[in-house]
C-alpha positions as CSV (number, residue, x, y, z in Angstrom):
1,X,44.0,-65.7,-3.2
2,X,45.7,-63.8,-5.9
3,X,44.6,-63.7,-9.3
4,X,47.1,-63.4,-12.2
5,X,43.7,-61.7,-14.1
6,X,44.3,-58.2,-15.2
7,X,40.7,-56.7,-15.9
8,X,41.6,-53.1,-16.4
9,X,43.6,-54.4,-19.4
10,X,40.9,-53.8,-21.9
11,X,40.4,-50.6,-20.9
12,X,43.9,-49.7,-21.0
13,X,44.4,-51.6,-24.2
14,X,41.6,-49.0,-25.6
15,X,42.8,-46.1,-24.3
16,X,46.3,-46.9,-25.5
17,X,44.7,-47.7,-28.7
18,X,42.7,-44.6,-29.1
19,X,46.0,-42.1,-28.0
20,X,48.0,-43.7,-30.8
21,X,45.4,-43.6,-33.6
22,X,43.1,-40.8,-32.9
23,X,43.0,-37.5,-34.6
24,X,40.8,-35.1,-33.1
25,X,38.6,-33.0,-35.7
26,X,38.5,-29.3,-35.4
27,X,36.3,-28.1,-32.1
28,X,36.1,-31.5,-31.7
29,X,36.5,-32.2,-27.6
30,X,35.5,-35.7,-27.0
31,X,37.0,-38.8,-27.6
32,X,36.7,-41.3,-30.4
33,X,36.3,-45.2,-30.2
34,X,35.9,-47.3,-33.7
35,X,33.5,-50.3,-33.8
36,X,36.4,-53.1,-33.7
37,X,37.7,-51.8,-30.1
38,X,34.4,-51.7,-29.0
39,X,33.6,-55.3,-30.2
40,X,37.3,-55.8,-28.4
41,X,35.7,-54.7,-25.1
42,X,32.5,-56.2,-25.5
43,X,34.1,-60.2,-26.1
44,X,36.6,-59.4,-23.3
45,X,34.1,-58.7,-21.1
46,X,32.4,-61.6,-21.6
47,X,35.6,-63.7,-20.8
48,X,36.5,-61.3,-17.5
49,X,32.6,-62.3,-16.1
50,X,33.3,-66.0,-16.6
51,X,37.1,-66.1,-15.2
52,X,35.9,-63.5,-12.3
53,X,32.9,-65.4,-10.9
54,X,34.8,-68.7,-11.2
55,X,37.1,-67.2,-9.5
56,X,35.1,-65.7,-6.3
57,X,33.6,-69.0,-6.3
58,X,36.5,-71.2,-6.0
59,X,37.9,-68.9,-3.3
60,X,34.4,-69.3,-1.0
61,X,34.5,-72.6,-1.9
62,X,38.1,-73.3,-0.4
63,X,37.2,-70.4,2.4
64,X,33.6,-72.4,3.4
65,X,33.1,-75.1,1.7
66,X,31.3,-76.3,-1.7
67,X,27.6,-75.2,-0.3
68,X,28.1,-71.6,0.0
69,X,25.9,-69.1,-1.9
70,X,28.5,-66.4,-3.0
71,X,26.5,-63.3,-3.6
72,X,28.3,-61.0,-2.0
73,X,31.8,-60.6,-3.3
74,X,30.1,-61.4,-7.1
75,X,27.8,-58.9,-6.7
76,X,30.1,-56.0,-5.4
77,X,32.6,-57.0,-8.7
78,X,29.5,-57.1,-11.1
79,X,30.6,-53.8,-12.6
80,X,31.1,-53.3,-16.4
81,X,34.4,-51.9,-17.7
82,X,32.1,-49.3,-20.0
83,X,28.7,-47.8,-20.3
84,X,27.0,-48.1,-23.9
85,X,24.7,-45.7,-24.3
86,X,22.1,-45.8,-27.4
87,X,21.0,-41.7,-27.8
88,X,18.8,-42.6,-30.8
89,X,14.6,-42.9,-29.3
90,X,13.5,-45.6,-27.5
91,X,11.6,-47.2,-30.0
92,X,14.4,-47.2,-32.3
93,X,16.4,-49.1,-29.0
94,X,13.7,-51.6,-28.8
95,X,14.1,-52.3,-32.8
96,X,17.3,-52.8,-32.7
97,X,20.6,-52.2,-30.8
98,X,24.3,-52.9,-30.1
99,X,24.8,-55.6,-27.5
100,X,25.2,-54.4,-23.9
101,X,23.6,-50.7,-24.7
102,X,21.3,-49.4,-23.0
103,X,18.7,-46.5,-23.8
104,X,19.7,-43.8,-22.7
105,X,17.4,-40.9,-25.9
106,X,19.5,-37.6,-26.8
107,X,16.4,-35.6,-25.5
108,X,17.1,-36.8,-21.9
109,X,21.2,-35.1,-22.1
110,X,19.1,-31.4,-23.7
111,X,17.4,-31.2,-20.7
112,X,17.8,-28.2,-18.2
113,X,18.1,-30.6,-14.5
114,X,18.6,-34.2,-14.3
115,X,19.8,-35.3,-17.7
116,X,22.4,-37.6,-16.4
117,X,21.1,-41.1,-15.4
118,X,22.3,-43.0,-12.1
119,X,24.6,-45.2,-14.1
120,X,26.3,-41.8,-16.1
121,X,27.0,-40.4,-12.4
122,X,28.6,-43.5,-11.5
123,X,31.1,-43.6,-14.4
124,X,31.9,-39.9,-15.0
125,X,35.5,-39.3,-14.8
126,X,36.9,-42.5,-13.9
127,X,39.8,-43.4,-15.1
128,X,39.2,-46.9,-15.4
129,X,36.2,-46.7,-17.0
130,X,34.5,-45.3,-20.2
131,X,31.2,-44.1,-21.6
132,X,30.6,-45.0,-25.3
133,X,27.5,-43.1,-26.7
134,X,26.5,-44.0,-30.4
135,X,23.4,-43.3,-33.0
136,X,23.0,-44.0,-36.2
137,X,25.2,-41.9,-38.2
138,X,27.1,-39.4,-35.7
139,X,24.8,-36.7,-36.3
140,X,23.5,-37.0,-32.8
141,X,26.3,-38.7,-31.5
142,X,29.0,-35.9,-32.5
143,X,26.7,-33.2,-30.4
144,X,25.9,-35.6,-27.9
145,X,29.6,-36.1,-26.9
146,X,30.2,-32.2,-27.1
147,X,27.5,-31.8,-24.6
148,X,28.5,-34.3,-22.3
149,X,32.2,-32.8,-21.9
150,X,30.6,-29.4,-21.7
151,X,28.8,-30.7,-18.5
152,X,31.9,-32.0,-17.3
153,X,32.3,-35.8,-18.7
154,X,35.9,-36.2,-20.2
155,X,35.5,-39.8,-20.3
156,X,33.2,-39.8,-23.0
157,X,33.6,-41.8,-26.6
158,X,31.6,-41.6,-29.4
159,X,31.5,-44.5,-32.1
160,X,33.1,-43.3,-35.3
161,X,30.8,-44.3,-38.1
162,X,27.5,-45.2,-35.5
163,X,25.4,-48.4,-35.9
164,X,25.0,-48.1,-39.9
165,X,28.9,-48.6,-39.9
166,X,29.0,-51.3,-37.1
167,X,26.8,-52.9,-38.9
168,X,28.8,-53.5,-41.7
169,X,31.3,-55.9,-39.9
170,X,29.7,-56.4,-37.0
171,X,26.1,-57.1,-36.9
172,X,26.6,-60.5,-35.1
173,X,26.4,-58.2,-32.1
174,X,23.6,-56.3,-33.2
175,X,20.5,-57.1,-31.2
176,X,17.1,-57.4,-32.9
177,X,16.1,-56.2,-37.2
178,X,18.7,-53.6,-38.4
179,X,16.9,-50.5,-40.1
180,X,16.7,-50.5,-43.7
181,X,19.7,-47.1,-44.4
182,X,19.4,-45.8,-47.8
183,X,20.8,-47.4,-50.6
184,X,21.4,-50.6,-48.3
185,X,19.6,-53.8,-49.0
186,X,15.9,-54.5,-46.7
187,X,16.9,-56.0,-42.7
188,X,15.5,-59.3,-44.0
189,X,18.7,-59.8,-46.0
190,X,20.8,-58.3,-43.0
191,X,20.0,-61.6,-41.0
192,X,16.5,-62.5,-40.7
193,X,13.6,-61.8,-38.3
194,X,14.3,-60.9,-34.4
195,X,13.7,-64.3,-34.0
196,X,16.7,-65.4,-35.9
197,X,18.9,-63.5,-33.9
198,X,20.6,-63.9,-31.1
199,X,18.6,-63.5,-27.7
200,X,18.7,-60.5,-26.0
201,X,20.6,-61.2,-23.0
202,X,21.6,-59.2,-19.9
203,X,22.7,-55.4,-20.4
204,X,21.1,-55.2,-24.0
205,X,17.3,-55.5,-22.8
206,X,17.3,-52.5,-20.4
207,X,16.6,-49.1,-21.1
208,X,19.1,-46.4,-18.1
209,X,16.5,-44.7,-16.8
210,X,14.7,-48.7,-15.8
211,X,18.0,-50.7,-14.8
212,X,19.6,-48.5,-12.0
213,X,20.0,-52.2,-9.7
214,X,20.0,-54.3,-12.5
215,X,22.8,-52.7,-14.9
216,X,26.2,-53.8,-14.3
217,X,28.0,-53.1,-11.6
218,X,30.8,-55.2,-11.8
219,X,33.9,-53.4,-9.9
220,X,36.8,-55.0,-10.6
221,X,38.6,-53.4,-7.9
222,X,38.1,-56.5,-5.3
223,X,41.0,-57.1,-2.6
224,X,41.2,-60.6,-4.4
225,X,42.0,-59.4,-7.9
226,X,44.8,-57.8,-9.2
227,X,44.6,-55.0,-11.5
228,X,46.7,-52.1,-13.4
């Protein structure tokens, strides 16, 4: 079965994205993403998951018939296009973060031996994939992303402007009570309680260093899919 579905395009469309408007700041080596591609990737995503599971399971279906439990091909294409990585602490995480991130605390990158997580390892360098690492205002973001290229990750983004300026036009995607930045109004008038927000569902409940199995691992190079 072919698939006219082209999953690397949101990746692509990023990158393409990111060559034409970025301008890198003096000693500046990592990349850049702003906070409407990410919301780009983050809603395509979504759509890819749907189209790609209904996909394996109208091939099994046709292959063995309506009664077949298709773990196997969705599992091994259960891999997210990018890693979102929260660097600010745990607590912080648990408060309140972007949809999809996990917790992944600066302190973890500083260390001497074993500072990269399972799921870093698995997307370093891959040209169809990308790790976006954010904090609130760049100022551990900006030396996070140095550090990561300086250990050898050149497919690392950093979120211009952090979660106070995703915030700002996105916080429908924000998981959980924003904190109150200075000279902004309380998180009760940002959107209401954690309860009044949406659920925290799949990849955004998880901290790295917990969800080596269950973080996405959708690979979206299956025989059955086309992809650029």
């Amino acid at each position: 079965m072919k698939s006219g579905l082209d999953t690397g395009a949101s990746v692509s469309k990023a990158l393409e994205k990111e060559k034409s408007t970025h301008r890198s700041k003096k000693d500046e080596f990592f990349k850049r993403i702003k906070g409407s591609q990410l919301v780009e990737l983050i809603e395509d995503e979504d759509v890819e998951e749907e189209t790609i599971y209904g996909l394996v399971a109208q091939k099994e279906e046709a292959e063995v018939g309506p009664t077949v439990v298709h773990d196997g091909a969705a599992q091994d294409m259960d891999e997210s296009l990018f890693l979102l990585l929260d660097l600010r602490e745990e607590a912080d995480y648990e408060q309140c973060h972007i949809a999809t991130a996990l917790s992944y605390p600066y302190v973890q990158l500083t260390h001497s031996t074993n500072y990269f997580s399972s799921e870093i390892f698995r997307y370093k360098n891959r040209p169809d994939r990308m790790i976006i690492i954010y904090d609130d205002e760049e100022r551990i973001a900006a030396p996070a992303g140095k550090l990561f290229v300086e250990r050898g990750v050149e497919n690392v983004y950093v979120l211009t402007g952090g979660l106070r300026k995703f915030l700002d036009k996105f916080e429908e995607l924000v998981r959980g009570v924003p904190p109150a930045y200075e000279g902004e109004p309380p998180a009760t008038s940002r959107g209401g309680t954690a309860a009044s927000r949406p659920p925290m569902t799949g990849r955004s409940g998880a901290s790295v260093s917990t969800t080596a199995t269950a973080s996405t691992q959708r690979s979206h190079g299956a025989p059955s899919l086309s992809m650029r």
